[in-house]
C-alpha positions in Angstrom: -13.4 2.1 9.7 -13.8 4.2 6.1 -13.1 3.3 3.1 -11.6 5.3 0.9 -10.7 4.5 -2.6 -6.9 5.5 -3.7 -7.2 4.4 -7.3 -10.2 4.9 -9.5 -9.4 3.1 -12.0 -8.7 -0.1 -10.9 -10.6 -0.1 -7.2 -8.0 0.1 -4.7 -8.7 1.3 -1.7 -6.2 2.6 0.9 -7.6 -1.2 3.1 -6.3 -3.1 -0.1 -2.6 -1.0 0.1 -2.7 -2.2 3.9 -3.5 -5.6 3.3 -0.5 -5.9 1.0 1.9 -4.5 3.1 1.1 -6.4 6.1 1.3 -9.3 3.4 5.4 -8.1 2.8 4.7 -6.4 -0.5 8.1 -4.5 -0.1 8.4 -2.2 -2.9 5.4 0.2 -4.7 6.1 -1.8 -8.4 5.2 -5.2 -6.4 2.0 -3.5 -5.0 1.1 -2.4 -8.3 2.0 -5.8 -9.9 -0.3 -7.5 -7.2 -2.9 -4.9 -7.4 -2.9 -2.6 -10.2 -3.0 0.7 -8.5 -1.7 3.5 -10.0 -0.7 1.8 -13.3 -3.8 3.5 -15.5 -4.3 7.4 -15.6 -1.5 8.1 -13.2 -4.3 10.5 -10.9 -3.7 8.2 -7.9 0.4 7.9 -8.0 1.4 10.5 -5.1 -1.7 9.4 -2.5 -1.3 5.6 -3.3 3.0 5.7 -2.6 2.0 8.3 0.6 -0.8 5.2 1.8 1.9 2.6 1.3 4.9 4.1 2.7 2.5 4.9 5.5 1.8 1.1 5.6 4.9 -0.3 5.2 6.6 2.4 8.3 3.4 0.8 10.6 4.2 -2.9 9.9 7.9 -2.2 10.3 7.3 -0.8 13.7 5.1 -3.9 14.5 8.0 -5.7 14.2 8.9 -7.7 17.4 12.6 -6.6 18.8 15.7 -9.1 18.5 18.1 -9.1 20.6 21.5 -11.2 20.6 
């Protein structure tokens, strides 16, 4: 699988953004806390929140079914 790299600045790539939503990052502040996307020139914002919320929608639909 590609690479690509989502933030420049700090050397995210959209494989790091997956990682830490498959991890639980929950929220886009945590991810850039844990990884400091997006939190330099700003260039990266829009594709780096479209790759996690991408991530995030695949782990939550990886989530096994419960049933009472």
């Amino acid at each position: 699988m590609r690479v690509m790299y989502i933030c420049m600045c700090n050397a995210v790539t959209d494989h790091d953004i997956r990682r830490e939503a498959a991890a639980g990052v929950q929220t886009f502040a945590e991810l850039q806390a844990r990884t400091g996307c997006s939190d330099c020139c700003g260039c990266c914002d829009a594709e780096a929140r479209a790759t996690f919320d991408q991530a995030r929608s695949q782990v939550i639909c990886q989530l096994p079914l419960v049933t009472a």
